[in-house]
C-alpha positions in Angstrom: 3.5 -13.9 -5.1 5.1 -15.1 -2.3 1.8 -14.7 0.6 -0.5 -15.5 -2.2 0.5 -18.8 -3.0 1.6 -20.2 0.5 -1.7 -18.8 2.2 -3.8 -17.5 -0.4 -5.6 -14.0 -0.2 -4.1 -12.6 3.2 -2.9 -9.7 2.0 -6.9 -8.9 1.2 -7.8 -9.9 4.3 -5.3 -8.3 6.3 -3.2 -6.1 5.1 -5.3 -4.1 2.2 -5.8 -0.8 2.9 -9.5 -0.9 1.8 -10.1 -3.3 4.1 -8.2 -1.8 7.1 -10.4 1.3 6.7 -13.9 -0.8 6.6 -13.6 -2.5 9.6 -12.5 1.0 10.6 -15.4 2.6 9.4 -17.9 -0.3 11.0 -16.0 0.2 14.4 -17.4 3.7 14.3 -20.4 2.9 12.8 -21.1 0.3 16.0 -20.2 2.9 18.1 -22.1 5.1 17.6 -25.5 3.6 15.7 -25.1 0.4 17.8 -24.9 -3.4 16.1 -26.0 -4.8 13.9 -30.1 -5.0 14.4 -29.9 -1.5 16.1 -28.8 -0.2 13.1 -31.5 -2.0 10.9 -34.4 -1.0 13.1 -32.4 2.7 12.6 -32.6 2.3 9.1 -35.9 1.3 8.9 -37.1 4.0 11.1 -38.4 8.0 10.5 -36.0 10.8 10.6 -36.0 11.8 13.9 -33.6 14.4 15.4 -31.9 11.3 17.2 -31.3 9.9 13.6 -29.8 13.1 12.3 -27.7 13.4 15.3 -26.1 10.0 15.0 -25.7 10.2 11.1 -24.0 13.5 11.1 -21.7 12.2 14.0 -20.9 8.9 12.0 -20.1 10.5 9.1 -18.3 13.3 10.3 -15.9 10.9 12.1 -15.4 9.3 8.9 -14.8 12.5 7.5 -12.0 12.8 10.0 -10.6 9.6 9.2 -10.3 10.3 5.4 -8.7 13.9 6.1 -5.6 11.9 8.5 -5.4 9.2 5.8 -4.9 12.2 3.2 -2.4 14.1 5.2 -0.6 11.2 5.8 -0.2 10.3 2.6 1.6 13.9 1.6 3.5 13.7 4.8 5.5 11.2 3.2 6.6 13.8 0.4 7.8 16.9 2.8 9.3 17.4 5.8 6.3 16.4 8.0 6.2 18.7 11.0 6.4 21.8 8.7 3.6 20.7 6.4 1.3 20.2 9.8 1.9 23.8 10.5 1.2 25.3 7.2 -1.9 23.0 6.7 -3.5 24.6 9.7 -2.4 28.1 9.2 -3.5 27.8 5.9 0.0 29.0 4.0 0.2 25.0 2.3 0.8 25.0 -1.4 -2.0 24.7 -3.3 -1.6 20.9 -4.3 -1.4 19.9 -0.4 -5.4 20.9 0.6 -6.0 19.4 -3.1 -3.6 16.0 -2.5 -5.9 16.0 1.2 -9.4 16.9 -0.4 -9.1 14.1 -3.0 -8.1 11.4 -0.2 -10.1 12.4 1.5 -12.9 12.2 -0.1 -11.6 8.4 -2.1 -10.9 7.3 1.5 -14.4 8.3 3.0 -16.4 7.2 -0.1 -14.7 3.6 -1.0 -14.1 3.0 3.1 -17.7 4.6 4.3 -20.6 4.0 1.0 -19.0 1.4 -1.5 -16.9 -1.0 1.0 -17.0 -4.6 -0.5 -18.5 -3.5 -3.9 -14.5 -1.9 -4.5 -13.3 -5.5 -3.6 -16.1 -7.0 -6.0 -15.9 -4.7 -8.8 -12.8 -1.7 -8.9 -9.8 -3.9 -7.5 -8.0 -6.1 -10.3 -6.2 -8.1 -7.7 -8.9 -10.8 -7.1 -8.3 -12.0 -11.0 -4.7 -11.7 -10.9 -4.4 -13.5 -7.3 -6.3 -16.7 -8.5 -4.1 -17.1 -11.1 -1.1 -17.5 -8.3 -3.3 -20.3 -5.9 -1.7 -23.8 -6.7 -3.6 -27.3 -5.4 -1.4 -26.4 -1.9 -2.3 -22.6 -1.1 -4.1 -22.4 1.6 -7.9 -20.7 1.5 -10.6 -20.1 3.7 -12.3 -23.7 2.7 -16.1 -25.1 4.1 -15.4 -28.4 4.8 -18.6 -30.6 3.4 -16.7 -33.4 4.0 -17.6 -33.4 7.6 -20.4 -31.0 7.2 -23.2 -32.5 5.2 -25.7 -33.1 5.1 -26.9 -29.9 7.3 -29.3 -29.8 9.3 -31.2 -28.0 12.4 -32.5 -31.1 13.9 -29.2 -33.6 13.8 -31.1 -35.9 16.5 -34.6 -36.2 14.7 -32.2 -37.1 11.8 -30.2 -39.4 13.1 -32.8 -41.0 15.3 -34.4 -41.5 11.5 -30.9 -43.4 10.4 -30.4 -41.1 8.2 -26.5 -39.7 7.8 -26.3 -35.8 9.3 -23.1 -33.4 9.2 -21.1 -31.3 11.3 -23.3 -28.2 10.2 -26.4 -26.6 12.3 -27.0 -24.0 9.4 -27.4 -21.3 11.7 -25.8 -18.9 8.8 -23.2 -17.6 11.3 -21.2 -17.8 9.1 -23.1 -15.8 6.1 -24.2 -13.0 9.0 -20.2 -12.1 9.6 -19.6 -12.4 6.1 -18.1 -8.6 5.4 -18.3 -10.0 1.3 -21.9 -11.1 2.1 -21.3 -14.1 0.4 -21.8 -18.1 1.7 -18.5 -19.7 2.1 -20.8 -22.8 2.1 -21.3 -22.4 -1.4 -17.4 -22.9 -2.1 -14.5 -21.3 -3.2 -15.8 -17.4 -4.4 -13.9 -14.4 -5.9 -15.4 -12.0 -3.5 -13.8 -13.8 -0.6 -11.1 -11.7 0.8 -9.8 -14.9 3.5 -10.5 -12.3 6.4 -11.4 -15.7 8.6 -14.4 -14.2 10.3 -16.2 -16.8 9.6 -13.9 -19.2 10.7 -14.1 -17.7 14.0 -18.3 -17.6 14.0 -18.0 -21.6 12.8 -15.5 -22.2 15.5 -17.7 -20.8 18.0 -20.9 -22.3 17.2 -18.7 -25.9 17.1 -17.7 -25.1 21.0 -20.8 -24.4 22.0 -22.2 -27.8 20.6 -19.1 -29.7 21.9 -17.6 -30.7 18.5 -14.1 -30.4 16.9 -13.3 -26.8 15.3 -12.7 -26.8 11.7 -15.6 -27.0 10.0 -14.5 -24.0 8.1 -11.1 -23.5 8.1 -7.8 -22.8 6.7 -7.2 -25.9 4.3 -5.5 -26.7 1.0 -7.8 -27.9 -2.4 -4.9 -31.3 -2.1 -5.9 -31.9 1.3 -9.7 -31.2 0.7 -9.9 -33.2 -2.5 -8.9 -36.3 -0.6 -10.9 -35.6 2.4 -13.9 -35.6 -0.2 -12.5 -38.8 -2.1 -13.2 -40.9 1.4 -16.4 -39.4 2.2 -17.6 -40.4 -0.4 -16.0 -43.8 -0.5 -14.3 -42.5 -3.9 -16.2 -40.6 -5.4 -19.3 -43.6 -5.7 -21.8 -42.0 -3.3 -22.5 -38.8 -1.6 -21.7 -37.4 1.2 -21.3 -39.7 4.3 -19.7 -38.0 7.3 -19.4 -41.0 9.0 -16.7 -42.3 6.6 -14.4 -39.8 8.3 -15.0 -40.7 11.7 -14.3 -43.8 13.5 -16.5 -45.6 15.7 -16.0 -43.4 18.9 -16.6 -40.5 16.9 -13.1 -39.0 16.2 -11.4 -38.6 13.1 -9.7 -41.3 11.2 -6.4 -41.2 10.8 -6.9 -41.6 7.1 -8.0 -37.6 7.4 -5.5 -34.9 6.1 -4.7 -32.1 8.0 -2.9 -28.8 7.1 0.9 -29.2 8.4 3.2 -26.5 8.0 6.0 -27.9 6.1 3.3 -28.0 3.1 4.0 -24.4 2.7 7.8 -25.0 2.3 7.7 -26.2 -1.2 9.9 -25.5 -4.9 7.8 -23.1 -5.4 7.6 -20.9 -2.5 11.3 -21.4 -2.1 12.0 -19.9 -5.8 9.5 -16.9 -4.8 11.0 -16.8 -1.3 14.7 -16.2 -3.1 13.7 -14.0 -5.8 12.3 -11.5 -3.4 15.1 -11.6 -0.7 17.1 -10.6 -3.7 14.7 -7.6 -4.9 14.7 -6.8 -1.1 18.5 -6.7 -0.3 19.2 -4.6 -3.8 16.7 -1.8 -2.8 18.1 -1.6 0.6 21.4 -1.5 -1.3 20.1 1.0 -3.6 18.5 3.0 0.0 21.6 2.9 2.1 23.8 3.7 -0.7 21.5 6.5 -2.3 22.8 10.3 -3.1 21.4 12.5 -0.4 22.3 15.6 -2.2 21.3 16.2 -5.5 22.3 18.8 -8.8 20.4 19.8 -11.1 21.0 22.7 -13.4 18.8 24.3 -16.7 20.3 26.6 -19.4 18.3 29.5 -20.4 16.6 29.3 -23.2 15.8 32.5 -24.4 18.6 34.3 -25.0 21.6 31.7 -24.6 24.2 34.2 -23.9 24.7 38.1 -23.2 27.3 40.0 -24.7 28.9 42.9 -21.4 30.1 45.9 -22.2 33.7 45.1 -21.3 33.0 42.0 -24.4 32.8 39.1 -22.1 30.0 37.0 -22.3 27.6 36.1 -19.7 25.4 33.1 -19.6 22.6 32.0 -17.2 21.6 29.0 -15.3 18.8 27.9 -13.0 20.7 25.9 -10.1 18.8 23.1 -8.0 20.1 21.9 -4.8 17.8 18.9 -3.6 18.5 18.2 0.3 17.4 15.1 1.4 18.3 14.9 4.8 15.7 16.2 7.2 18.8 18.6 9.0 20.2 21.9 7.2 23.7 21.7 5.1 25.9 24.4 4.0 26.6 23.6 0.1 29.8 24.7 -1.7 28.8 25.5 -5.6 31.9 25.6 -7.7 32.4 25.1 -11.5 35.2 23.3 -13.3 36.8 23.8 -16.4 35.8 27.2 -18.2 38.9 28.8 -17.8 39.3 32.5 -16.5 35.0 32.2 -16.2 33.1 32.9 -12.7 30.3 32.9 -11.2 27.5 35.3 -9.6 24.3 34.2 -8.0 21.4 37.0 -8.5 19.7 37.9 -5.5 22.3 37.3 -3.0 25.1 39.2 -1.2 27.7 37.1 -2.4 30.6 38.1 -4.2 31.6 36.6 -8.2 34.1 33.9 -7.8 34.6 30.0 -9.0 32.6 28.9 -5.9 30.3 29.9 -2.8 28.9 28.6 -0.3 25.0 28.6 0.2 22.6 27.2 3.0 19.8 24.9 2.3 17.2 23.7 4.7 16.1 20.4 5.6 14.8 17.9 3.2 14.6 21.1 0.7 15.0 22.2 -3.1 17.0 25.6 -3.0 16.9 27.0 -6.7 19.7 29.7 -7.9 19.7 32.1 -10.6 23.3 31.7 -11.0 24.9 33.7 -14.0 28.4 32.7 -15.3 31.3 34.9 -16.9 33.5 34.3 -19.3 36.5 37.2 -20.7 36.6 37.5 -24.5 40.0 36.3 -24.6 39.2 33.2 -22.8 36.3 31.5 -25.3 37.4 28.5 -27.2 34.4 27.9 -28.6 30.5 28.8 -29.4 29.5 25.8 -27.1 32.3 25.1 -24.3 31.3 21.9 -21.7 32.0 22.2 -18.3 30.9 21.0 -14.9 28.5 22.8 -11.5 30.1 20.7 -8.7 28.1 20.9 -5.3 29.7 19.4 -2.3 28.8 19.0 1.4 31.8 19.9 3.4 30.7 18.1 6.5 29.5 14.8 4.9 32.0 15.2 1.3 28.8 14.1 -0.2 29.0 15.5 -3.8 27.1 15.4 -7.0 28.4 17.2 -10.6 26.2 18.3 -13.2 27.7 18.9 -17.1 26.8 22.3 -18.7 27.5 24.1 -21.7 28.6 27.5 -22.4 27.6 29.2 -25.2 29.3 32.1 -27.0 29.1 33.7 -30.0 31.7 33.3 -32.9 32.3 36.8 -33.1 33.3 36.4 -29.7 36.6 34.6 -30.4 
């Protein structure tokens, strides 16, 4: 909310993913096919082994890239170094070379073959951005003001009297265009406010000695009134020579993008809603539980009557740590009186707690089964608590169970 409506579609431009992996893609495809004619004279061109060669080798890279995109993305849900290894030794789970395959494959299809048709067609974000741009946002704006009429031959034109603009048309701007659209034409959804095209404009401007700007960063307020004395209100068309003086430079009368324009009531209310969001999740990260209980009653059968007539539940036991270094846990139980515990699989001996290892950023799951004396039950369903604790950190989380017992029992 905050970027679109101060400068308009930068996060499209800039920041999107989608378009961080084109211009990654076209890097590699310049690379290695060459620019842009080499590759249309390629295109256009029998397959040859040279051809083959440099396809295979341009997609294959790509390839590449959509496999790290993949595995970065999982990295973010394990512990990172260990998932490397057991990717290339091939003892992943399952869902890992699945989570990588189908990146993989999104990354190299939407980055590499669709490009600005996911832009134009898949991504909701154009429609809901416009609805955020204000008369003060700041777009990638053609100023007609000062650049029509166009034309290629400005000094047969004005030698004629005739009123001529800022603009060549030498389409620079339309052959950077990664939207392949004509900023010319105005204000377009498919524009993503990547600038290129301010940057081909700005160039062409240098080399024919005249101000930058003809396309540039401006907002509709600004461009509205720029228009209104053009056109000496609206009454005629375009006359270029309204905005100038008679030296040639602008008139002060011109409007020009100034920062403070940005710093308005509503960027401020936008500005101060999200420092809030931001400070209560880094609250809610620097105060989070880094050790976590979770614990499941069996289902099927709820209790076991021993021979000596105490009873004997089981319980699936989850230790989450989320630390990427290894912790001893203490397990204990509260409440339950004269009950204890004994963990199936382990060397450890029954008792109201034990101590168990769990590795970095790891779930450790028990089959824990807990004992109650016959003389003890108050109750077909008594509540009490699994407490985990980390000695070193006194970290601690509880989980409340029940205990189940028949009446018979009592």
């Amino acid at each position: 909310f905050l970027i679109t409506s101060t400068v308009g579609r930068a996060w499209c431009g800039y920041a999107c993913p989608q378009t961080v992996w084109v211009d990654l893609f076209l890097v590699v495809e310049r690379a290695i096919e060459g620019d842009r004619n080499a590759r249309m004279k390629l295109d256009a061109g029998p397959w040859t082994a040279r051809k083959l060669m440099l396809r295979l080798s341009k997609h294959a890279v790509w390839l590449v890239i959509g496999a790290a995109t993949g595995g970065a993305w999982i990295f973010y849900f394990a512990d990172a170094p260990t998932l490397v290894g057991e990717l290339f030794t091939g003892t992943a789970p399952p869902v890992a070379y699945i989570t990588v395959a189908v990146l993989t494959a999104t990354t190299y299809t939407f980055g590499g073959l669709m490009r600005e048709q996911v832009c134009t067609y898949m991504c909701p974000w154009p429609r809901i951005q416009a609805a955020m741009l204000d008369e003060s946002s700041l777009t990638v704006t053609y100023n007609d003001w000062r650049g029509e009429p166009r034309s290629r031959h400005a000094k047969k034109v004005l030698a004629a009297g005739l009123p001529v603009g800022d603009c060549v048309d030498c389409n620079a701007c339309v052959a950077v265009c990664p939207m392949g659209i004509d900023i010319r034409d105005g204000q377009q959804m498919e524009c993503i406010t990547c600038a290129l095209c301010i940057d081909a404009c700005d160039g062409v401007m240098d080399k024919l000695g005249k101000e930058r700007g003809l396309i540039s960063y401006a907002t509709l307020s600004d461009y509205n009134a720029n228009m209104m004395l053009a056109t000496a209100g609206g009454s005629s068309s375009v006359n270029p020579s309204l905005v100038r003086t008679a030296v040639g430079t602008f008139s002060d009368q011109v409007a020009h993008f100034h920062i403070r324009k940005i710093f308005r009531p509503r960027t401020y209310v936008y500005m101060g809603l999200w420092s809030l969001i931001g400070l209560g999740l880094l609250y809610s990260l620097l105060t989070r539980d880094r050790l976590e209980l979770n614990v499941l009653h069996d289902r099927n059968p709820q209790f076991v009557t021993l021979s000596d007539g105490s009873i004997r539940n089981g319980y699936t036991v989850k230790l989450l740590n989320m630390i990427p270094e290894p912790r001893t846990i203490v397990v204990a139980i509260q409440g339950l009186q004269g009950a204890d515990m004994l963990v199936v699989g382990d060397d450890i001996p029954a008792g109201r707690s034990f101590a168990i290892p769990v590795e970095p950023d790891r779930l450790k799951m028990l089959k824990v089964f807990v004992r109650q004396p016959a003389d003890q039950i108050q109750g077909t369903a008594q509540t009490f608590k699994f407490r985990v604790e980390d000695k070193a950190s006194f970290e601690a989380d509880e989980y409340t169970a029940t205990f189940n017992a028949p009446e018979t029992a009592r």
